[in-house]
N, C-alpha and C positions, 0 to 999 in steps of 0.2 A: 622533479616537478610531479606533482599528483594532477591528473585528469579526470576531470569532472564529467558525468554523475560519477558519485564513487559509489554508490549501490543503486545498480540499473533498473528498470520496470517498474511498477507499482510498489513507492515505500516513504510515504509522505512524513510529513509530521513529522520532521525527525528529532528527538530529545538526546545529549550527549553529556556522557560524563566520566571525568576521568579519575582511577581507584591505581593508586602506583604507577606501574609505568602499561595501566594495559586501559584500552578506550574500549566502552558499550555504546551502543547507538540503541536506541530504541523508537519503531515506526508502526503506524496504524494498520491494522488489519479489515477494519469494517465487519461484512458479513462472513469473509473468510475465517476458517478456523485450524489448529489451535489460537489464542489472539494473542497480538504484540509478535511482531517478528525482532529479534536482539540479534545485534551485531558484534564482533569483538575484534580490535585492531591495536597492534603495537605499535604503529607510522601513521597510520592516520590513512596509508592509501591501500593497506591490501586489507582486508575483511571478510569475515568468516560467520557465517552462518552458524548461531547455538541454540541450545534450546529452547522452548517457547515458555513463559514462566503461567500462561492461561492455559494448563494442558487437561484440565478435569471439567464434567460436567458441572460439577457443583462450585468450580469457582467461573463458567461462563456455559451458558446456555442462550444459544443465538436463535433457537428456532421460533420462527415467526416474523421475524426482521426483515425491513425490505431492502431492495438494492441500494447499496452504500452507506444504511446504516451499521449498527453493532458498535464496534471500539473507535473511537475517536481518539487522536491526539494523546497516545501514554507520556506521561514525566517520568523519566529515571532519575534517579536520585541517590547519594551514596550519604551516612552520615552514621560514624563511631559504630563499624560494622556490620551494619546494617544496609543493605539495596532497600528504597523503596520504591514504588511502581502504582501511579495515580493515574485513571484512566475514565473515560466517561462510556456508556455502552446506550448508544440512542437509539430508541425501540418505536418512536414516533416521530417523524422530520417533516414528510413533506403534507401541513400542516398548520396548522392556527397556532392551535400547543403542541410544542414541541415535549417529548419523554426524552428526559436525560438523567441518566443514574451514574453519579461518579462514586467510585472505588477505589481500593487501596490493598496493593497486596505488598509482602515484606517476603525479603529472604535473606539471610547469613551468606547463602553462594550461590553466585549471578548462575548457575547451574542447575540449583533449586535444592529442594524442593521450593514453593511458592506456599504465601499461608491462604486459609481460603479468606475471600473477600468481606475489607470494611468498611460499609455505606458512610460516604459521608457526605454534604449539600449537594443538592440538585439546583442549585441558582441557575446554572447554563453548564457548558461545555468547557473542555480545553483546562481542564483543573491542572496546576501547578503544583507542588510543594518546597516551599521553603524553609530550610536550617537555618535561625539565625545563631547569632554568635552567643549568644546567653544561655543556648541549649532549646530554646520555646520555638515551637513549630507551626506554617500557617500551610495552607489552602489559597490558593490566588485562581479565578476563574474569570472570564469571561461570564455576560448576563442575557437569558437569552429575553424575548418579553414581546408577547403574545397581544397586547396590544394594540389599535389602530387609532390615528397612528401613536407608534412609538412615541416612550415620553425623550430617551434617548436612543440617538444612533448608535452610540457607542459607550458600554459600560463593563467595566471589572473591578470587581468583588471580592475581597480578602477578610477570612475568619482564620481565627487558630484551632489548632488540631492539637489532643490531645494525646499522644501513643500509651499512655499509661491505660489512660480509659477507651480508649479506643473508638473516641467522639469527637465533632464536633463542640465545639465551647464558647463562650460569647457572643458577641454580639457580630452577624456581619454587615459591613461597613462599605461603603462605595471608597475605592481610592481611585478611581477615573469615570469623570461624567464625560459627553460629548455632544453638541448639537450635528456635529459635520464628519468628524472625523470617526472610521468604524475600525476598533479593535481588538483582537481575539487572539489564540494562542499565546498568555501571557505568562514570563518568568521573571524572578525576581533574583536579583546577583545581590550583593554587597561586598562594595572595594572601596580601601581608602576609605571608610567610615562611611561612604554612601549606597547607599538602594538605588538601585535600575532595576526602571522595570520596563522591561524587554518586551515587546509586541508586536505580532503580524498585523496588517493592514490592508486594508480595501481589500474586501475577500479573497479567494483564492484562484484568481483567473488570470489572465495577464494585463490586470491591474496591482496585482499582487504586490506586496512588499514587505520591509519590517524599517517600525519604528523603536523609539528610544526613549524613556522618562528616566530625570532622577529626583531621589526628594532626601535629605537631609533625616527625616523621619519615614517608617514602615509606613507607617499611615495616610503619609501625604503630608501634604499636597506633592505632585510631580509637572516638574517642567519639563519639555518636551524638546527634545532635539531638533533645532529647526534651520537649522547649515547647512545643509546636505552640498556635498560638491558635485554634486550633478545637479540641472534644472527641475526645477516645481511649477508645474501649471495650476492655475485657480481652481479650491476645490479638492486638491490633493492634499494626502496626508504628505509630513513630511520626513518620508524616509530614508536610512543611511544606507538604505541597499534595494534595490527594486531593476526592473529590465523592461518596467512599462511603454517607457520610450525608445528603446531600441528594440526593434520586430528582429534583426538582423541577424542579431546575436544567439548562441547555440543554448543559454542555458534560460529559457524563458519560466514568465510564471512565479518567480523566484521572491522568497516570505518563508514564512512561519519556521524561525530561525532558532539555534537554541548557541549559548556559547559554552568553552572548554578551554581552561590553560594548562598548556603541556609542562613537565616537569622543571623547564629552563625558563619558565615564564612567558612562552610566545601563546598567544591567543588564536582561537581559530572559528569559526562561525558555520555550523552546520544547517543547510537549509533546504528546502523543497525545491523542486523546480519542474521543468517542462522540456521534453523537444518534439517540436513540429513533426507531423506525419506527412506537409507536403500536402494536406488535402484539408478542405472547408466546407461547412456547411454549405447547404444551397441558399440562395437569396432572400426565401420564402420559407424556411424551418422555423417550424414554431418557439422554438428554443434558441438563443445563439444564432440567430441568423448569419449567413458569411462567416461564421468565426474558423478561427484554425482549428482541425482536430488533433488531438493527441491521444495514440494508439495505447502507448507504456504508461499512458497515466502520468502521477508525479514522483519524482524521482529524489532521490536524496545528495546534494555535491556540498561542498567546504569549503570558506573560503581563510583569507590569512586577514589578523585583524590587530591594529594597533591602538596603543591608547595615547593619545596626544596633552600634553601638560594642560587643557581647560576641560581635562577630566572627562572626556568623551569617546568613544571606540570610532573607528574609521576602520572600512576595507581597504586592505593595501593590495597593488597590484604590483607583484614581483615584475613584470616585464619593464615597464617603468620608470618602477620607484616612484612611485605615487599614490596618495589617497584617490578613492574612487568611491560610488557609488554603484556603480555596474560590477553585476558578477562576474567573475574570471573564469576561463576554460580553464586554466592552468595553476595550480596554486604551487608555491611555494613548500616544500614541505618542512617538518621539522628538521632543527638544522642536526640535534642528537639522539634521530628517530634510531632503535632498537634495528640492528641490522637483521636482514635473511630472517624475517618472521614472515613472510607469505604464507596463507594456507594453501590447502593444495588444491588442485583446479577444480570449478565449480561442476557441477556434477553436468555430464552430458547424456551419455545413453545410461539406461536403467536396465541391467538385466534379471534386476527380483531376486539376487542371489542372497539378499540379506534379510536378519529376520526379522526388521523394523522397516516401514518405509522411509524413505530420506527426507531428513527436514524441510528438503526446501518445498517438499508437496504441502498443499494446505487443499481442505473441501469444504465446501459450502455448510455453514451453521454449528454440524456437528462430526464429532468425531469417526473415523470410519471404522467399530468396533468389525468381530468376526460377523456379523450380521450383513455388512456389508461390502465386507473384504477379508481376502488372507492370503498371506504366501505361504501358507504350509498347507493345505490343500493340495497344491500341486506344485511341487518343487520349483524354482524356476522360472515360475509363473506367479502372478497376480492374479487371483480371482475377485471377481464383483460380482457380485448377484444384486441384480434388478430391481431396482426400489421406486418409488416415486418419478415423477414426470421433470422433467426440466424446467418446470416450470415453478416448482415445488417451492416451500417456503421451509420444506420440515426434514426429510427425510428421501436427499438425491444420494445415490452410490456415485461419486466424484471426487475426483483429484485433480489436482493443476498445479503447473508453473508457471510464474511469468515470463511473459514477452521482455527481451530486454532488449531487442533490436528492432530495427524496420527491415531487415535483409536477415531471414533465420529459416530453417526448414525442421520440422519435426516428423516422426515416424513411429509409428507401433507396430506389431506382428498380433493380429486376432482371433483367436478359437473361440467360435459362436454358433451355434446350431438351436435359431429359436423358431418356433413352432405355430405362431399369430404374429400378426402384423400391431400387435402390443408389446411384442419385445423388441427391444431395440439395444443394442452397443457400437461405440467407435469411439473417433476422433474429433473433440472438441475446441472450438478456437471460440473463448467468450468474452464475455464482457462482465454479463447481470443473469437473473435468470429472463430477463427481456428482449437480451440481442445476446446470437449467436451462429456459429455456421458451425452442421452437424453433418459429418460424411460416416454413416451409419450403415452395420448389417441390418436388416429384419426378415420378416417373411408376407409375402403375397399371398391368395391362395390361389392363385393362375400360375403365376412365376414360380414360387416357391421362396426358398432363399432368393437374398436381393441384397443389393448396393444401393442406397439414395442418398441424396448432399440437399440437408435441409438447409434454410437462411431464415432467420427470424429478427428482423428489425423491428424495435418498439413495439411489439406485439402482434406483427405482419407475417403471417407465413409465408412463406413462397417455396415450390421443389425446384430446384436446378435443374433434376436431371428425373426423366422418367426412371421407374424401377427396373435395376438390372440384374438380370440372373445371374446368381452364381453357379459355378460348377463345387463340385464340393473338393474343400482341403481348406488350411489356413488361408486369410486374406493380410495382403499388406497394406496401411491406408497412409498415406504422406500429404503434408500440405507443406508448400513452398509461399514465405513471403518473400515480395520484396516492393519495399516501397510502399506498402500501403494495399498492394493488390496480394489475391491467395490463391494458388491455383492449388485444389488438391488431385489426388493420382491415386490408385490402387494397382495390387498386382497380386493374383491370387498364387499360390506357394506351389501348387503341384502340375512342377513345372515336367514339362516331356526329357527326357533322358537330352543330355548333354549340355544342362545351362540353366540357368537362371531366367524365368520370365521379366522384361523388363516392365519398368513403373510404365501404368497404360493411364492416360490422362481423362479425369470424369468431371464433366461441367465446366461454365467457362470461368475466365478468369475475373473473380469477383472483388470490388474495388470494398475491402473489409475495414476500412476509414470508420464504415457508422461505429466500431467497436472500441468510441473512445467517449473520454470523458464528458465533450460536448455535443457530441450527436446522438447519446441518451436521453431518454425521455424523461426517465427518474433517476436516475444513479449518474451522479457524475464525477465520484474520488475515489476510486478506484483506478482499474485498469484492466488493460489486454491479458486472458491466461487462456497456456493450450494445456487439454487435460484429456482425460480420458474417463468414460461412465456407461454407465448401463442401466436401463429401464425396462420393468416389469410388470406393465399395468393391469394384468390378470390376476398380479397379488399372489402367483407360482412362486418368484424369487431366481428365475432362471437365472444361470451363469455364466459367464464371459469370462475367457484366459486371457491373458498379455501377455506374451514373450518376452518384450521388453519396450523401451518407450524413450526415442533418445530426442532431446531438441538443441539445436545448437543456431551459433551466429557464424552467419556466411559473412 
């Protein structure tokens, strides 16, 4: 059985496609950078982190974007050699008019290199592409529409693409209007001589879901799945997969779905989802009142999917033996999945001993050239030199991984010796550049060196902890989750002859809930990452070592 999420922490929007006997997943990145994070899997349940196919300035430049814009929703896509990779990159959301630029990049090996990008409509978001069988290629989006009010709730938008010329071409067409029902993330299949097209529904919250059209013709009309065998209250779209009515259950949230058949014909449905951090707004938040929060963001899980003789797909639920509507913890896996293809364990501590950083770090907008970083500086080490504020939209020295747990503790070792209470380095547990908790060296000029554990919700500062002297040598900075709460600790290195100073506890135990998708102000598709950075607001470039940086699940 495969257990769900099968890729943890922030990895939404998942697009899947199968090329022989080996699976790509492809999920949204937002402001983070390189963009598009790609999966590769031979069973469908162990998966492996590969290259980023958005790894140049000149094929994604994010600076200036706010929190949770950048890449939306990638399509992968495989057809007569060819990967393609449709993406939309939103430079304007929260907004009247919304900026959406959809894109198109190609490669021969899902490895790369990647070609640089080709503009093609901006209607809306969530761009699709489709291969049909005559060789002729489309464009299917969501519409977005600026409007008051809206002439529809819900509309998607199909033009063909030309790859020869490398444009857009005729005319494009509405093939779904909607007074009620609102849909987005659209794909289009053809089986059995027929068109589905595939769609997430009722945004992306835990109303979430994914519905279903088919239509005899690309162009329409489409009928719409309306059986579901689980209940529809008034008002609902009606979808074949959704977790809106069950709070209970572990994989919430659950929509913007893509599908994939394995080599033996079984089907599978890969989809977004949620788990609970156990904590909720307060009563009175301006945003999401009372709602639940989720720390990891949205998640990527699978489910198993059959096709019943009136032509329609149904989630089967192995335990069972049943069509359902509810997503499963447990799926089913393929029954002639490629044996002993696990990759190998996900990366835990870092000791900088290699001359690339590891894929799974991604930084804010842009890429972290030697201007920002290096491990050849100093052997061993990571060096950052000080850029921009935290706050920055352009040019922060930062790295991160995701949170893929509610129970995880991460750790650095830091060499910093800064000079003004303008330089600053540590350990970061964030969200946006609007919320985060910063347990940072700097300097005083009474103290001297110091220790302080900043918090900044929605643009709130607040110190935890008065400034604390250091003594001089390396410091060690730790933060422990669990549950929603963080407590971090330091422990400086230069320790008295016979032992190890132990981790000494700084600031209280802070309930770091706001660091999710719904207790943000502005940014709320993302998720929780612990990183590491450094800040130089004198515009010196000062630098900061890392020994290493390890995070793991308790």
């Amino acid at each position: 059985m495969i257990a769900n999420p099968i890729l943890r922490g922030f990895h939404p929007d998942p697009s899947i496609i199968r090329v022989g006997e080996d699976y790509y997943i492809a999920t949204s990145t937002f402001e983070w950078w390189p963009g598009v994070r790609l999966h590769h899997s031979k069973d469908l349940e162990h998966w492996e982190l590969i290259e980023y196919p958005l790894d140049r300035i000149s094929q994604l430049d994010l600076r200036g974007v706010g929190p949770s814009q950048g890449i939306w929703a990638p399509c992968l896509t495989y057809d007569h050699g060819t990967f393609y990779l449709v993406y939309t990159i939103v430079r304007s959301f929260y907004c009247n008019m919304y900026d959406t630029e959809n894109f198109l990049v190609t490669a021969t090996d899902i490895h790369g290199p990647w070609s640089e990008p080709v503009a093609l409509s901006n209607f809306g978001f969530d761009p699709s592409l489709f291969h049909d069988t005559d060789g002729r290629k489309y464009m299917v989006s969501m519409v977005t529409d600026h409007r008051v009010p809206k002439k529809y709730a819900g509309r998607i938008i199909l033009q063909e693409y030309d790859p020869v010329a490398q444009r857009m071409i005729g005319e494009a067409k509405d093939i779904y209007t909607a007074s009620d029902i609102f849909l987005e993330g659209p794909h289009i299949f053809k089986k059995d001589g027929l068109y589905y097209l595939f769609c997430a529904d009722t945004g992306t919250g835990e109303a979430h879901g994914q519905s279903i059209l088919r239509s005899k013709n690309l162009w329409g009309p489409y009928e719409m799945k309306q059986d579901p065998p689980a209940r529809r209250e008034r008002g609902e779209a009606y979808s074949i997969m959704t977790s809106r009515h069950f709070p209970e259950i572990l994989l919430q949230k659950s929509g913007h779905a893509d599908l994939v058949e394995s080599p033996d014909g079984e089907w599978y449905m890969v989809h977004l989802c949620g788990r609970k951090s156990g904590r909720k707004n307060p009563p009175d938040a301006p945003r999401f009142a009372g709602a639940d929060r989720y720390m990891l963001g949205r998640e990527t899980a699978i489910q198993q999917v059959i096709w019943k003789d009136d032509g329609w797909p149904y989630l089967y639920a192995a335990a069972t033996k049943e069509v359902t509507s509810v997503p499963q913890t447990y799926v089913a896996a393929p029954v002639a999945a490629t044996q002993g293809t696990a990759p190998g364990a996900a990366l835990q501590r870092d000791d900088f001993d290699s001359a690339a950083l590891d894929l799974d770090y991604q930084s804010l907008r842009i890429p972290m050239g030697d201007t920002y970083c290096s491990l050849r500086a100093r052997p061993g080490w990571l060096r950052m030199y000080g850029r921009s504020g935290l706050s920055s939209l352009f040019s922060q020295s930062l790295i991160a991984r995701r949170m893929t747990s509610y129970r995880m503790e991460a750790e650095t070792l830091l060499s910093f010796a800064p000079t003004s209470f303008k330089q600053m380095a540590g350990l970061i547990l964030l969200y946006d550049t609007e919320n985060y908790l910063y347990l940072h060296v700097s300097f005083d000029e009474d103290l001297g060196r110091c220790l302080q554990l900043l918090k900044y919700e929605n643009k709130v500062v607040t110190y935890l902890t008065e400034p604390l002297t250091l003594p001089e040598g390396d410091v060690v900075l730790h933060v422990a989750m669990r549950d929603g709460d963080a407590q971090f600790s330091y422990r400086v290195c230069a320790a008295p002859q016979g032992g190890e100073l132990p981790l000494t506890l700084i600031g209280p135990r802070i309930d770091a809930s706001f660091l999710s998708d719904e207790a943000c102000l502005q940014g709320w598709f993302s998720g929780a990452m612990i990183g590491l950075c450094a800040q130089d607001l004198t515009g010196a470039g000062i630098y900061a070592d890392f020994d290493y940086f390890e995070v793991k699940d308790v």
